[in-house]
C-alpha positions in Angstrom: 15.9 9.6 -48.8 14.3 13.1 -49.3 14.6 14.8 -52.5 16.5 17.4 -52.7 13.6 20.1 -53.1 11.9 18.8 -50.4 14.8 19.2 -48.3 15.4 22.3 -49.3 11.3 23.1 -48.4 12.0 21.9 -44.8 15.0 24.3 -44.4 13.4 27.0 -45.2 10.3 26.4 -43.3 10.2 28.1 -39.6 8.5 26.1 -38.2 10.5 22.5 -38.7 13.5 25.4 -37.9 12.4 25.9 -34.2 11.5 22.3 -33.9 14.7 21.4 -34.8 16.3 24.3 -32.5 14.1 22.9 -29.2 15.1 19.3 -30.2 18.8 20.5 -30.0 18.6 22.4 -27.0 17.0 19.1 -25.1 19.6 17.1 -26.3 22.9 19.3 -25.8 20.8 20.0 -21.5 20.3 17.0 -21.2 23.7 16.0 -22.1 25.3 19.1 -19.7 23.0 17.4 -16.6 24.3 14.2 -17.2 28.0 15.3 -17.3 27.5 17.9 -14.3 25.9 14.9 -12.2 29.3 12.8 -12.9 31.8 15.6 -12.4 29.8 16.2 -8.9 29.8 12.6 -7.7 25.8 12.2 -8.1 23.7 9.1 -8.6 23.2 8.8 -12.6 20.2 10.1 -14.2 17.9 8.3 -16.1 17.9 9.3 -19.8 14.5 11.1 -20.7 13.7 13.3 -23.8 10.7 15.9 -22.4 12.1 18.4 -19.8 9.7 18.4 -16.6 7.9 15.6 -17.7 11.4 13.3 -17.1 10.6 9.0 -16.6 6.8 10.5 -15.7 5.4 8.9 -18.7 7.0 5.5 -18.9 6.6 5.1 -14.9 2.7 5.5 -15.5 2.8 2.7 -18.2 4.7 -0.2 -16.9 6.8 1.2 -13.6 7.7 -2.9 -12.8 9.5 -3.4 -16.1 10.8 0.8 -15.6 12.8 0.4 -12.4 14.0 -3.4 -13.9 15.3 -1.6 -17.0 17.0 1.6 -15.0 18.8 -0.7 -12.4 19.9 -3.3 -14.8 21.6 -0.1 -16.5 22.4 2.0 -14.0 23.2 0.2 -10.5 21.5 -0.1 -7.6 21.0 3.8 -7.0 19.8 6.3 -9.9 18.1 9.6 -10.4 15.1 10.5 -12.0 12.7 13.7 -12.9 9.2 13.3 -12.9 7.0 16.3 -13.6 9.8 18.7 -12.4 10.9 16.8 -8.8 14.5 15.0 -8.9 14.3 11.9 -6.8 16.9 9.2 -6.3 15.8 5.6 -6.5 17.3 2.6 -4.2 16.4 -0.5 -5.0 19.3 -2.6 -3.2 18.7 -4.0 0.1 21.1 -3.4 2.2 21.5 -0.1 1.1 17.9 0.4 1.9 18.9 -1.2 5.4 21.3 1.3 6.0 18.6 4.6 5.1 15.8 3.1 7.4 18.9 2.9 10.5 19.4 6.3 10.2 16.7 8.4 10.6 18.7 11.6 11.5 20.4 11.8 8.3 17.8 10.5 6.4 14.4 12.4 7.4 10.9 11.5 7.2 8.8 13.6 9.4 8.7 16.5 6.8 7.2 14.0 3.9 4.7 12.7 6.9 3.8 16.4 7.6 3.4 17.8 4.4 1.2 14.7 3.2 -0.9 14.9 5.9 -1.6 18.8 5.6 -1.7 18.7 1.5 -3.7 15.2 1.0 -5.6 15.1 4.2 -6.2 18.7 5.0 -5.3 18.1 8.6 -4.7 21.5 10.0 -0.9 22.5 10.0 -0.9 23.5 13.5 -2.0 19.5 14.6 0.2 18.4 12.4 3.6 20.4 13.4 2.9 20.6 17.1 4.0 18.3 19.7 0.6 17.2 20.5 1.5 15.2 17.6 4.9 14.1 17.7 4.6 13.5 21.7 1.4 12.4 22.4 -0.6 11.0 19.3 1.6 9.4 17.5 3.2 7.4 20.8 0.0 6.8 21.9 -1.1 5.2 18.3 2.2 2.9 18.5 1.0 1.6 22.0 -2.5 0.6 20.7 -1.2 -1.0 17.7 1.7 -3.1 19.2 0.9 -6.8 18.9 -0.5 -6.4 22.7 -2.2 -3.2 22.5 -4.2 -4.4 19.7 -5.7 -7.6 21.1 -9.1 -6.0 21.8 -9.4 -4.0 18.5 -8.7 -7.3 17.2 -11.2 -9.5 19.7 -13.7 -6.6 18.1 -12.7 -7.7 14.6 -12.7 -11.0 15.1 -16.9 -10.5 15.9 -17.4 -7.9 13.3 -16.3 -9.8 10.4 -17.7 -13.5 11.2 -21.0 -11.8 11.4 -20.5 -9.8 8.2 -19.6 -12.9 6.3 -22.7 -14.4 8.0 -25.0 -11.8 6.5 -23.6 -10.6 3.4 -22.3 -14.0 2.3 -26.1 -15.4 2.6 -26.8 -12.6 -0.1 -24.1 -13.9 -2.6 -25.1 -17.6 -2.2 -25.1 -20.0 -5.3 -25.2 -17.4 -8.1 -22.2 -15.5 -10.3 -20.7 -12.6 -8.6 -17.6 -9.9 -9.3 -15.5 -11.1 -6.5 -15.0 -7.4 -5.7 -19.1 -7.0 -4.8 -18.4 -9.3 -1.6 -15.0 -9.4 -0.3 -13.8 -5.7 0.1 -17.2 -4.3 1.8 -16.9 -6.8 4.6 -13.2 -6.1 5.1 -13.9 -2.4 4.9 -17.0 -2.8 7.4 -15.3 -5.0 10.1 -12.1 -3.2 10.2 -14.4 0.2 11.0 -15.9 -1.1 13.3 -13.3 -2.7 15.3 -11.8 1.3 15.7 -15.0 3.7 15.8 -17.9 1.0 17.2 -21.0 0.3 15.6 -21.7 3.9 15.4 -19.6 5.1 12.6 -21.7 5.5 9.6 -19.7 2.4 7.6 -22.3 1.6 5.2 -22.3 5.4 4.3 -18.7 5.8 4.0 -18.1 3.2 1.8 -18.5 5.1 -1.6 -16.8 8.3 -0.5 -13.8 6.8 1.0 -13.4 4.8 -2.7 -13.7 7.9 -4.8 -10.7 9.3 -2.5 -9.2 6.5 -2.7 -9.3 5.6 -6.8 -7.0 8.6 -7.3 -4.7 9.0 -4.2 -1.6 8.2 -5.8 -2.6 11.1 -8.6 -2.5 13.6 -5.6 0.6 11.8 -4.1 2.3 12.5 -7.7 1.2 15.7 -7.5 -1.7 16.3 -9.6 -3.4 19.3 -8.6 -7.1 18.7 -6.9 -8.8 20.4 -9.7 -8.2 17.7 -11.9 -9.3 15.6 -9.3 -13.4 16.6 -8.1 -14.0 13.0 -7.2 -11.5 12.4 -5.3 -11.6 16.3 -3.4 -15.3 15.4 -3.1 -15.0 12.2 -1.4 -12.9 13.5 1.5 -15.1 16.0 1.8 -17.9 14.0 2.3 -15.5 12.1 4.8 -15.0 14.9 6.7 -18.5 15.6 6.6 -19.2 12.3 8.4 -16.7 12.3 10.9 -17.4 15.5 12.1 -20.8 14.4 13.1 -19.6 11.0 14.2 -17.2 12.7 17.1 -20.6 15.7 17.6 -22.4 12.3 18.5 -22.3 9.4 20.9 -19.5 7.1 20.2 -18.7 5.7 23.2 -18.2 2.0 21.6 -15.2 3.5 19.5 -12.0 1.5 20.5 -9.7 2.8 23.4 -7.3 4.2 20.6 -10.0 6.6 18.9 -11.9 7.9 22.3 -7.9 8.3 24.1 -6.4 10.5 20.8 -9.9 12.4 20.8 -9.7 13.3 24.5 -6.3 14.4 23.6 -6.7 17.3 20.3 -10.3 18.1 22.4 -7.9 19.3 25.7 -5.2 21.1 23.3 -8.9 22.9 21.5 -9.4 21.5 18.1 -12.5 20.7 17.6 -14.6 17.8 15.6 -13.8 19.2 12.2 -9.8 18.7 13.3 -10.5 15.9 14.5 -12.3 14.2 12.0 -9.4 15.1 9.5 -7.0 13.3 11.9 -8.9 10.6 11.9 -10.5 10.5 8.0 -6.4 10.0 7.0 -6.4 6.5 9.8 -8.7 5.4 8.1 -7.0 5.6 5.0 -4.0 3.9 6.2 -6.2 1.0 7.9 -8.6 0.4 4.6 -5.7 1.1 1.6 -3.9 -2.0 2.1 -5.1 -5.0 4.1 -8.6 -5.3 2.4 -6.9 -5.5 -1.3 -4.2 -7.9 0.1 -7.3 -9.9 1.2 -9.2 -9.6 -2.5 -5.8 -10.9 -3.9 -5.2 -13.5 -1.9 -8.0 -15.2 -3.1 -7.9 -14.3 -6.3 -4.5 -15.3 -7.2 -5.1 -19.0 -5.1 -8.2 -19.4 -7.2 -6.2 -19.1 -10.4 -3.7 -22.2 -9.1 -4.5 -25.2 -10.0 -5.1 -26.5 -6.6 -7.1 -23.5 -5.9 -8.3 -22.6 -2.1 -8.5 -25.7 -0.7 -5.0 -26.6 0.6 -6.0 -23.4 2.9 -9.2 -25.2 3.3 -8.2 -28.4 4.1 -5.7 -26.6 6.6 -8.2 -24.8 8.0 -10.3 -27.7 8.5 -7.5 -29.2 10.5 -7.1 -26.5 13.2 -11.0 -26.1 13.5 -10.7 -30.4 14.4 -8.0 -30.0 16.5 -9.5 -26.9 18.1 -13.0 -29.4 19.3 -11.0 -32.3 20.6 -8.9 -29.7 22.8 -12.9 -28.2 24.0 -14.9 -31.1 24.0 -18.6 -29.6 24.6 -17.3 -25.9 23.4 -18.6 -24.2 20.4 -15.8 -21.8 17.9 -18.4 -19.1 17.7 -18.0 -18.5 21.4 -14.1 -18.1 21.4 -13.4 -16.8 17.9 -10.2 -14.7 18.3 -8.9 -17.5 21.1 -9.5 -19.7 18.2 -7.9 -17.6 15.5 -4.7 -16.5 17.7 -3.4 -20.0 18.4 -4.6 -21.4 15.5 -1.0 -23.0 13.5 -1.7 -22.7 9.7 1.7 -21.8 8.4 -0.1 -22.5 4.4 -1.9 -19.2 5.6 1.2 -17.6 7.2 3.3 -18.1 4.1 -0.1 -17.2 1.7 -0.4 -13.9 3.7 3.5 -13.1 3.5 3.5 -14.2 -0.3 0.3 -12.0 -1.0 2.3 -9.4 0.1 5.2 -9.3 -1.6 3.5 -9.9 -4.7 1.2 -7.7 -4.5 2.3 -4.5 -2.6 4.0 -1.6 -3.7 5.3 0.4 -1.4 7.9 3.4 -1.7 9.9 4.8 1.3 10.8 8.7 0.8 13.3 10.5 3.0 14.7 14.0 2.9 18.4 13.9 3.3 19.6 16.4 6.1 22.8 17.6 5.5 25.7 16.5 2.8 26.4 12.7 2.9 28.3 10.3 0.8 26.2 7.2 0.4 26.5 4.2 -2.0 29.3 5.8 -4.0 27.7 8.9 -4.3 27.1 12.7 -2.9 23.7 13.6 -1.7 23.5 17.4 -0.9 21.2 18.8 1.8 17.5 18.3 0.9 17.7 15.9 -1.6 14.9 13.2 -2.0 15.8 9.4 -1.8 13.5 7.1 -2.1 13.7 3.2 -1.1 12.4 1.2 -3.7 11.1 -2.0 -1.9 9.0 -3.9 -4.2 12.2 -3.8 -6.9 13.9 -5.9 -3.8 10.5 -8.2 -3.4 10.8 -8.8 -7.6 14.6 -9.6 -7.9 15.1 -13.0 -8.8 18.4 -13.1 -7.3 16.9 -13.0 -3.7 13.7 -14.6 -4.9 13.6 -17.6 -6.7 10.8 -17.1 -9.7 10.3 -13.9 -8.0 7.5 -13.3 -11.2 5.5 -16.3 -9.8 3.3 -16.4 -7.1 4.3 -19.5 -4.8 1.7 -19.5 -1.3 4.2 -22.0 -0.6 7.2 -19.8 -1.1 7.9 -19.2 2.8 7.5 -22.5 4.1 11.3 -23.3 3.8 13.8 -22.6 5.3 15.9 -21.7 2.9 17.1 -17.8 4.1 17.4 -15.1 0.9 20.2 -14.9 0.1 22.3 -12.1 -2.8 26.0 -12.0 -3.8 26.3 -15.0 -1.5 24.8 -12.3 1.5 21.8 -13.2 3.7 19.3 -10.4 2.8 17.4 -10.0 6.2 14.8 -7.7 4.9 14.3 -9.9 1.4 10.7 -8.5 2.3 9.4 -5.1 2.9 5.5 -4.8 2.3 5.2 -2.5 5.6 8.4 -0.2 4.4 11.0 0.2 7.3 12.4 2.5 9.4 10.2 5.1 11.5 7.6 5.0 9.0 7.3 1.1 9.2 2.9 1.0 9.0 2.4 0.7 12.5 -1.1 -0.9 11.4 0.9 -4.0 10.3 0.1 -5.8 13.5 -3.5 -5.4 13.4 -3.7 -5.8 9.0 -1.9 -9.7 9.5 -4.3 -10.7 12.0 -7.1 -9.3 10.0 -6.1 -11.1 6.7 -5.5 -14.0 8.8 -9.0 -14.2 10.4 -10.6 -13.2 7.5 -9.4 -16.0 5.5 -10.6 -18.4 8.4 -13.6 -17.6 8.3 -14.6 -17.2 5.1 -13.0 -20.5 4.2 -15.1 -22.2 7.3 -18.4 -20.8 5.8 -17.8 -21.1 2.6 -16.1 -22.6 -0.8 -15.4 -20.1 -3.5 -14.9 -21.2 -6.9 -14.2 -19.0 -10.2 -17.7 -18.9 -12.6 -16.4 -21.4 -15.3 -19.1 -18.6 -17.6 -16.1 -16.1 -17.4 -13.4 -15.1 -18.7 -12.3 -12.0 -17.0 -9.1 -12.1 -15.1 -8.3 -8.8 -12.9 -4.6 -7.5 -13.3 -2.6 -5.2 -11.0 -3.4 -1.3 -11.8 0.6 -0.9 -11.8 0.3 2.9 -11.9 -0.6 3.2 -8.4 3.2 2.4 -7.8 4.5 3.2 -3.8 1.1 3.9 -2.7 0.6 0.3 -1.2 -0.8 -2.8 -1.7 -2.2 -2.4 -5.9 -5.8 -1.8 -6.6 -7.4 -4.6 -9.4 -8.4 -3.4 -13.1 -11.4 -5.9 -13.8 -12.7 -8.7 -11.6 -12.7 -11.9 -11.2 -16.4 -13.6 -11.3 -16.9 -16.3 -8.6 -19.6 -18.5 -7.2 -20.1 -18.9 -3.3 -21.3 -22.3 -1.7 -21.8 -22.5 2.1 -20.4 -25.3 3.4 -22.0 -27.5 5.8 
């Protein structure tokens, strides 16, 4: 205890006076919010002690164990500021069920218009017109519907057996950062399956990583001066696509060259264009090709490591030759790949996925509802929480273990003695369900085929570095790896 001068030294100092006073006035608002939210029927708010900042803080150091902590105490639906913006959370599934079946109630197009315009820079007047809504956006669903994407995929298919051919040679037989050879070829043959051979890929590598590194920074609304990298790598983006669509691109897929011909008729010009197109390539390169980095890493880390997908593998390519006597895989790769049964690699892919992605659903709410026990007024922001559903260990058995094997069963998720149909979300749901999903499974699938036909991986014994989920990046997809994981590469004969 303070001695009695000292207290009295404290008192009368104006400082610790006003510190005191702000303190006070924090607690007694924040006590007045929380009250007003329960007399008004609202979800609760999570308790924070800096006005503005809210649950920012803790959300950027360990969002996982955040959301785990604010449903255990407050239910499966709660509030929470963060820099200024209110959001409500919902993290159980069937309420998030019932937000992605009602799209009129429960709006996304505003949240796909604004992002599009603020982190993209695609021109407003794209963006809210109904070249848009009636023709682009209908005309990406029917390229990327599991029959529309068969020769975007047939392109992949080539593109990335030849990559591993070439850059693989170049990693043979000595320690590498696992990073160094995996996500360039991904990146490469997924760009040129959509814009041909004569997008500059190679060149866009660096440029697309800078904007990407810091994405979910803008997302949280970070303003772009703090962010020069990122700002500069879109620019540099743009740059390139503009002179992409000013030159000959006539191997581009269908999609590209049909959605081109379209904003060229209605008079935007490359510049538009390329913006249109800079933020599809976002949305194909910011999931799939870290789902592939992690997939290996984390079977490399099992005991058993990569070759139960090996030896699976192995199996199909067997089966493949005594079906085509005389025939060689090179010449039929995506036949091969498409009808290929590996349900190891099925239920690796899935598992990858729900370990590894996290993905956030916002909606605006359109006019005053009652949902989940509460009252949601007219513009208010709910958000569906998905990976809390892929993390709770009442749907998922060891849900904080990584199982390849986990979806092999047949054994149905189940909660509160309920089948939980949508136990996993990695694409979100609803109308903004990534329509690239089609194309990003059969990618991860091939790629994992064919890099486990040419070649075995195994972790440098030398190392001791382990990469770990850069958590932060929470809801902007599929998490980015903090460190690496140092391999050695072997082809196979």
């Amino acid at each position: 205890m303070l001695p009695e001068f000292q207290l009295q030294t404290l008192w009368s100092n104006p400082n610790f006076l006003a510190a005191g006073a702000v303190v006070l006035v924090i607690l007694v608002q924040s006590l007045y919010e929380k009250r007003k939210r329960v007399s008004e029927g609202r979800a609760p708010m999570v308790s924070h002690l800096i006005p503005w900042v809210g649950s920012a803080l803790e959300i950027g150091g360990d969002p996982d164990a955040f959301f785990n902590r604010a449903q255990r105490k407050y239910g499966d639906m709660f509030t929470m500021k963060a820099f200024g913006r209110v959001v409500t959370y919902v993290v159980s599934p069937s309420l998030i069920s019932e937000i992605y079946r009602n799209a009129q109630v429960y709006d996304f197009e505003r949240f796909r218009v604004t992002a599009a315009v603020d982190c993209f820079d695609i021109p407003a007047s794209l963006m809210k017109s109904e070249v848009t809504s009636k023709v682009l956006h209908p005309a990406q669903h029917k390229y990327l519907s599991p029959t529309g994407i068969i020769p975007i995929i047939e392109s992949y298919t080539t593109a990335v057996w030849d990559l591993l051919e070439r850059e693989g040679s170049s990693f043979e037989d000595v320690s590498t950062p696992l990073r160094n050879f995996i996500l360039p070829v991904l990146y490469q043959a997924s760009a040129y399956a959509f814009f041909g051979r004569s997008y500059p890929v190679v060149e866009s590598y660096e440029p697309f990583n800078d904007f990407d590194r810091t994405f979910h920074l803008l997302l949280a609304g970070v303003p772009r001066f703090f962010l020069r990298k990122h700002t500069k790598g879109l620019a540099t983006l743009h740059r390139l696509f503009e002179k992409y669509f000013d030159g000959p691109h006539d191997d581009a897929s269908e999609m590209v060259l049909e959605n081109e011909r379209v904003m060229r008729s209605h008079g935007y010009d490359s510049n538009a264009v390329g913006t249109f197109f800079a933020s599809f390539l976002f949305a194909l390169m910011a999931n799939a090709p870290n789902a592939g980095y992690w997939l290996i890493v984390l079977n490399l880390q099992r005991e058993d490591g990569l070759q139960p997908l090996t030896d699976e593998i192995d199996e199909a390519v067997a089966s493949w030759k005594q079906q085509n006597p005389g025939q060689q895989i090179e010449d039929h790769l995506h036949d091969f790949v498409s009808t290929a049964e590996l349900p190891l690699l099925a239920s690796t892919i899935q598992e990858t996925l729900r370990y590894a992605a996290s993905v956030m659903s916002i909606r605006r709410v359109t006019e005053p509802v009652e949902f989940g026990g509460y009252r949601f007024n007219k513009d208010d922001e709910i958000v569906c929480l998905t990976r809390s559903v892929h993390l709770d260990e009442e749907i998922h058995e060891n849900a904080s273990v990584y199982d390849p094997r986990r979806y092999m069963t047949q054994k149905r998720p189940t909660k509160n003695g309920k089948i939980v149909a949508n136990h996993s979300m990695p694409w979100g749901g609803g109308v903004s369900m990534c329509e690239g999903r089609h194309f990003a499974n059969r990618e991860l699938k091939a790629f994992v085929v064919f890099l486990l036909m040419r070649y075995t991986v195994e972790i440098d014994s030398k190392s001791a570095e382990r990469p770990t989920f850069i958590s932060e990046r929470v809801g902007a997809g599929v998490m980015h790896p903090r460190g690496d994981l140092r391999v050695i590469i072997h082809a196979r004969k």
